[in-house]
N, C-alpha and C positions, 0 to 999 in steps of 0.2 A: 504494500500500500504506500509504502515513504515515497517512490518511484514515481507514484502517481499522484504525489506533491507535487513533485516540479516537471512532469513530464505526459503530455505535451505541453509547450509552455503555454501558458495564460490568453496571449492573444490567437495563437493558432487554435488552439480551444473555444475559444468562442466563438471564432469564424466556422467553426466546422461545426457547430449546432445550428448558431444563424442560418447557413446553409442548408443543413438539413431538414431545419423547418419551416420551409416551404415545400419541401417534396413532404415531409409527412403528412401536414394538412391539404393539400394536394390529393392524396391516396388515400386518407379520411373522407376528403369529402368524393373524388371522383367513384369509390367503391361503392356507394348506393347504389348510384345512377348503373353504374355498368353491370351489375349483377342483379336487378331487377326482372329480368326473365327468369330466373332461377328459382323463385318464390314456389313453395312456402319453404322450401333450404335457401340458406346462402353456401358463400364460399367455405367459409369456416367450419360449417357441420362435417362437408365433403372432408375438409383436411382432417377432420375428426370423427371421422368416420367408424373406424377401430377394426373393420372388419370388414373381408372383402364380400361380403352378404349386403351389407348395411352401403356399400359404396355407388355399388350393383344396383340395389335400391333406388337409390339417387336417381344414377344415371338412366335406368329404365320411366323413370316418373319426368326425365328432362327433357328426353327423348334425342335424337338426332342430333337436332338444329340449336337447339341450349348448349350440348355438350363444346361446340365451337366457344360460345361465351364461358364455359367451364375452363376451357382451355387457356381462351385469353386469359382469364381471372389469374389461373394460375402463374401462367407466365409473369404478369404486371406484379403477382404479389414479389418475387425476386428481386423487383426494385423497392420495393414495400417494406421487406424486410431491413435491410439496410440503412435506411433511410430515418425508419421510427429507433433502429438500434442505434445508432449515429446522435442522433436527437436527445433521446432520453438519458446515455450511458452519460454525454455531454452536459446535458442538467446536473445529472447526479453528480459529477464532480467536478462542477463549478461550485454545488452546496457546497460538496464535503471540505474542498478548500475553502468556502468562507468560514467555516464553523470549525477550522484547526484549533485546538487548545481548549476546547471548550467541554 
């Protein structure tokens, strides 16, 4: 953790949350919209599916022409990922360095 006192420094740190928050709320909000054929599942249930019965499921109820926006979904979460981890780990230790000694 001492490490990540001083490393990355201060201002590259906060450029790279800044940064990433606008793709995160970006993929906040752009995921409604584009996963609306999908209903009454979204993206998430599918990734959490647990079981290839329950996947199968899905996919049979989405039918064909969904399973495309399935695809897309997945694909865009890739950048999704990244982007909210980026974001968030960046908040978190910006706190943790204001709150050293305390």
């Amino acid at each position: 953790m001492s490490r990540l006192m001083e490393f990355p420094k201060q201002k590259t740190l906060r450029l790279i949350t800044w940064l990433a928050l606008p793709f995160t709320v970006g993929f906040f909000l752009y995921f409604p919209f584009h996963d609306q054929p999908l209903q009454p599942y979204n993206i998430v249930c599918f990734e959490l599916a647990w079981t290839p019965a329950r996947a199968g499921q899905m996919l049979s109820a989405w039918g064909e022409p969904v399973q495309r926006v399935v695809r897309e979904s997945l694909f865009i979460d890739f950048g999704f990922m990244p982007a909210y981890a980026l974001f968030f780990s960046g908040l978190t230790l910006i706190f943790a360095r204001a709150t050293r000694g305390r």
